[in-house]
Structures are given as C-alpha cells and as structure tokens.
N, C-alpha and C positions, 0 to 999 in steps of 0.2 A: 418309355425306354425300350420295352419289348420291342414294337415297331423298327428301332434303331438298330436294334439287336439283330434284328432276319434281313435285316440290309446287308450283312456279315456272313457269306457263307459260311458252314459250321466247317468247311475244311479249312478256309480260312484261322476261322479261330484255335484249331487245333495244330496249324501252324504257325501261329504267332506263341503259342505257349510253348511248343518244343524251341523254338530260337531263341526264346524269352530265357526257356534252362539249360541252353546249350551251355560246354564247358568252355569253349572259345569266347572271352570277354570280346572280342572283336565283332563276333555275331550277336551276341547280347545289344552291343550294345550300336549297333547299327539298327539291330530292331526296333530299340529305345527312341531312335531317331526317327522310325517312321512313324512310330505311335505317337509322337511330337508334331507330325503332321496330318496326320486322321483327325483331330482337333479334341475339344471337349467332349461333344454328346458322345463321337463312338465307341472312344475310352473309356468312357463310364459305364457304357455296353454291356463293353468288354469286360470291366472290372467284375460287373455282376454275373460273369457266364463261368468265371472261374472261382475252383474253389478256394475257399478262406486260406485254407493249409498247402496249397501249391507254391513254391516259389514263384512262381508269373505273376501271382497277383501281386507280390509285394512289388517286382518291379513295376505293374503296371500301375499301381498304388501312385508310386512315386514320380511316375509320367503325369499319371492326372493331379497331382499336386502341383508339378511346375505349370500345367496350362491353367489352375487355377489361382496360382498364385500370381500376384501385380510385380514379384519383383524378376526384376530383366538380368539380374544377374546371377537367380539360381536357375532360370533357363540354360544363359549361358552356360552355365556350369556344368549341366548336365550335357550339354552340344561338345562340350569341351572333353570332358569323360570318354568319350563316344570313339569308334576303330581307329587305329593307326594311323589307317590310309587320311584320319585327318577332320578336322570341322567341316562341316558341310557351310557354303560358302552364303547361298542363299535364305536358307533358315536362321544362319547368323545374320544377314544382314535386315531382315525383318523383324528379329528376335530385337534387335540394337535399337530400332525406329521405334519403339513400344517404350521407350524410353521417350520421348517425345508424344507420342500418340499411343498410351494404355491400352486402347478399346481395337489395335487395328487390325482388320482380318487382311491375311496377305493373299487370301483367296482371288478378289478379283486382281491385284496387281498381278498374281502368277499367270492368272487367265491374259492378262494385257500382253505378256513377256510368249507367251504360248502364240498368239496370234499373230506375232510380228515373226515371229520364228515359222509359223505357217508360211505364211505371206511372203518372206525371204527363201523358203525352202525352194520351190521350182527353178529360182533363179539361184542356186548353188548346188552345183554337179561335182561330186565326189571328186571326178577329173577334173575337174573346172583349175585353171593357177592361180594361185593362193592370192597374187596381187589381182585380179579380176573379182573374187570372192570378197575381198575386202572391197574395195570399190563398191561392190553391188550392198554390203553391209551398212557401209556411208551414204550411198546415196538414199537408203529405207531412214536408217534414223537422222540422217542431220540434215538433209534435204525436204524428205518425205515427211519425217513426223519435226522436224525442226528444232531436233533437241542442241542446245546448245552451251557453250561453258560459262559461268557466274563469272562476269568480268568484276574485278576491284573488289573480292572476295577478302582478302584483308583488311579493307576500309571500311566494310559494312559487314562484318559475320551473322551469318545467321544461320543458325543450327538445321533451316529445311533444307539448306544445298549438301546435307552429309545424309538427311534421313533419305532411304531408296524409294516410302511410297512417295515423300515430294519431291522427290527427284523425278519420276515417270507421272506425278499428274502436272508440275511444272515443264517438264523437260528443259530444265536448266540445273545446274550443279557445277561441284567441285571435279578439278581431275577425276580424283578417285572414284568419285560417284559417279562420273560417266562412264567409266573404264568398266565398273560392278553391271550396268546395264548392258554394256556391251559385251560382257563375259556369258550374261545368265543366257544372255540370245545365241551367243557362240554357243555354249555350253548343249543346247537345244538341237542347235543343227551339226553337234559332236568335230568343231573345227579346234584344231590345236593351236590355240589361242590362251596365253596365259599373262598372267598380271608381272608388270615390273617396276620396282620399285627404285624410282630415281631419286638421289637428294633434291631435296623443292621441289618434285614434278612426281607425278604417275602415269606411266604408259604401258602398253600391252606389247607383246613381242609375237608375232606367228611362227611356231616352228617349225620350219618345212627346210628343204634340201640348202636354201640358202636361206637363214633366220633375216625377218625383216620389223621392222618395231611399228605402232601405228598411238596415234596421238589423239583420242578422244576428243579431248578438253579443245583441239584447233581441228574439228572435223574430221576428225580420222585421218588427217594427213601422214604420210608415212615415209618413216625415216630407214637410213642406217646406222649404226652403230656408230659410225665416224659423227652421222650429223648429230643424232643424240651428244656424243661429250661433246660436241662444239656450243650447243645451247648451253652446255655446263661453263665453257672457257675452257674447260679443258684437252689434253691429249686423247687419241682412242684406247680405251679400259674398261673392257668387258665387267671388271667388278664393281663398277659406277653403275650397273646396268643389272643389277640382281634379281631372279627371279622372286616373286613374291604369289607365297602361296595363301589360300582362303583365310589362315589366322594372322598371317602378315596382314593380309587385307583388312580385318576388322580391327586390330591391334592399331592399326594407322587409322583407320576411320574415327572408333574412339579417342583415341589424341585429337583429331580435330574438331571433333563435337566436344574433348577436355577443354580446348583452349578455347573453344569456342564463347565456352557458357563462363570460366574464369575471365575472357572481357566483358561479357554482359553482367557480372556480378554475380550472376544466380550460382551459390555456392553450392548448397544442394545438390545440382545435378551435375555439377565438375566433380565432385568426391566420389556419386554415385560412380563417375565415368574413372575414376583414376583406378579404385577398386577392378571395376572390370579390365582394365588396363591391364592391372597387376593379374590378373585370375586368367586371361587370354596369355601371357606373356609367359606361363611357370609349363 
C-alpha cells in the first residue's frame, strides 16, 4: 500500500483533505466524486495517510465504502449527494451497468471513449459549423466504428442495449444509449451538445446560433424542431422537445432496464431498479 501511497504526491494529499473539509458542501462533495474515481487501492492510500481524528478521513472512510460495497445504489446515492451543478453523467452511467456486471472496471471503456475523442479532435475546429462538426461525429461512430440502433427493441428486450459498457463493446443500443455515447465523446471535445428528452424517442439537440437536433438511434441524422414533432404527429412545440439533464438521463435509463427485467421476470433486479428510480428522481 506504501507503494500506492508515493504514487500520491504529498501536496496532493494535503489538497484532497483541505477540500475534503471545506465549508462549501459543493466542494466537499465534488471531491467525493473524484475520490469515486481514483478507485479502490488509492483511496485506501489515502485513508491510511490521514489521521484517525481529521474530518477527511471519515469522509473518505465513506468513499471507500461505496467502492467496496456490491450495492449500485449506495453508489448512486452518494453521486446523487454530490454539487448542485448536478450528477455527473458518466460515473452514473457506469455506476447503473454494475448492476448487470458487479466486477466492471470502466477504466478501459473511458480509455475507448478518450481515443475516439482523440481521433475526432483534428477533424473538429473550434470554428468549424456546428452542422459540419456533427457530420464529421457521424461519420467516426456510425460509419467508422458502425455503431448502430437495436432495431425491434420492444420485441426482444435485453437489458445489454441500456448497459454503456455493452453498448460500446456491441455498438448497438437503445436511443438513449446511443445519445450517452455520443454525449461522453462530445463531452470530450467540450461541444455544446446536450441530451433531449422526446416522448417515445431520445435525441440530442446542439446549441448554437440556430439550435438544431441530431438523431443517434437513425445515424445521426438531423433534424428541426418542426421535423422532430412531426415524427410525434404532431404540431411544432418546443416543450415536446425538453432538455434532459445527466439525472434525467439515468432516471430514463433505469426505467428501461425497470421494464426491461419486469418482462424477463427477473423481479429482483426490477425492484433493485425501481428504488433507484425513486432515489434518482427525490
């Protein structure tokens, strides 16, 4: 553990404890959130570098508990606790897939998500128009890597098209699951790209000088507003058309992996999911 330890510069750790006791629950617990990602060994490190009677250790006490612990929804919980500014989108949606897959390190998907975002970066210029940006986005993943949407998704459920790491080692999914891939890659190359939440459908909107919507689940294709409510049947109504933020996003995902596992029978993991449902939604 020593070894783990000097991997940690000491100013480091002497900045993770002042944040750890800052009076700001915001920074608290943002910090709480990256200690969530440092994983197990370095938080136990850590646990052992501070003293018994410091406040940090108790919080970081209580980080290495949740990494130790098998249940996904005192994770959540604690992601849920966490700044104003809101859940972080991707640690929730890795934390939710551990529900399906206990053991999974989201290490290398982050690496996968990291390298495509490489890869895309030359060919996306700051100045670049947002509809050329997207195009060059569509042609990496629905062309290039050939991810594409779980057709007859109703008729056959299956809980890996909502989990993220079978979504990127399949590259097939649900709307929503394709939308989450194409967020964490936007997210990456910092484009204002944000999740929207249609009834029956999920789609991302870019918001630039003139907001335009883009369709994962049919290749990226992209729409306007007008076209959007017409796939509804109906008139154009921006409020058919809602932004949906990180907890909207997992609050939906859970519903679908609820309903998912209440057809399969497996009660179990519908109740686990209705809980989190309720613990996302408060």
């Amino acid at each position: 553990m020593a070894g783990v330890l000097m991997s940690i510069p000491q100013g480091d750790i002497l900045a993770i404890v002042s944040l750890l006791n800052d009076d700001d629950p915001d920074i608290a617990s943002t910090m709480r959130n990256k200690l969530l990602q440092m994983g197990e060994t370095k938080v136990a490190a850590l646990l052992e570098s501070i003293a018994d009677g410091d406040p940090a250790h108790r919080e970081v006490s209580r980080v290495l508990h949740a990494l130790r612990s098998p249940s996904v929804e005192n994770r959540l919980r604690m992601l849920a606790s966490g700044p104003s500014t809101g859940i972080d989108l991707e640690e929730g949606v890795f934390t939710l897939a551990r529900i399906g897959y206990p053991d999974l390190d989201p290490a290398p998907y982050r690496a996968r998500l990291d390298g495509l975002a490489a890869d895309l970066a030359p060919n996306v210029a700051p100045g670049d128009h947002p509809i050329r940006v997207v195009r060059a986005l569509n042609e990496c993943l629905f062309e290039d890597q050939g991810f594409l949407g779980q057709q007859d998704y109703d008729r056959f459920p299956d809980p890996d098209n909502s989990y993220i790491n079978r979504v990127i080692d399949r590259k097939v999914g649900l709307p929503i699951s394709l939308a989450v891939v194409y967020l964490l890659i936007s997210r990456r190359l910092e484009l204002p790209i944000v999740g929207v939440g249609m009834p029956m459908h999920f789609i991302l909107k870019y918001t630039a000088d003139q907001d335009f919507y883009i369709d994962p689940f049919h290749a990226g294709r992209i729409l306007t507003a007008n076209e959007c409510c017409a796939l509804l049947g109906k008139p154009t109504d921006v409020s058919l058309l809602p932004v949906a933020g990180p907890s909207d996003i997992l609050v939906r995902t859970a519903a679908n992996l609820f309903r998912t596992y209440t057809v399969l029978g497996e009660t179990e993991q519908a109740e686990s999911l209705k809980r989190i449902i309720d613990l996302l939604s408060t």
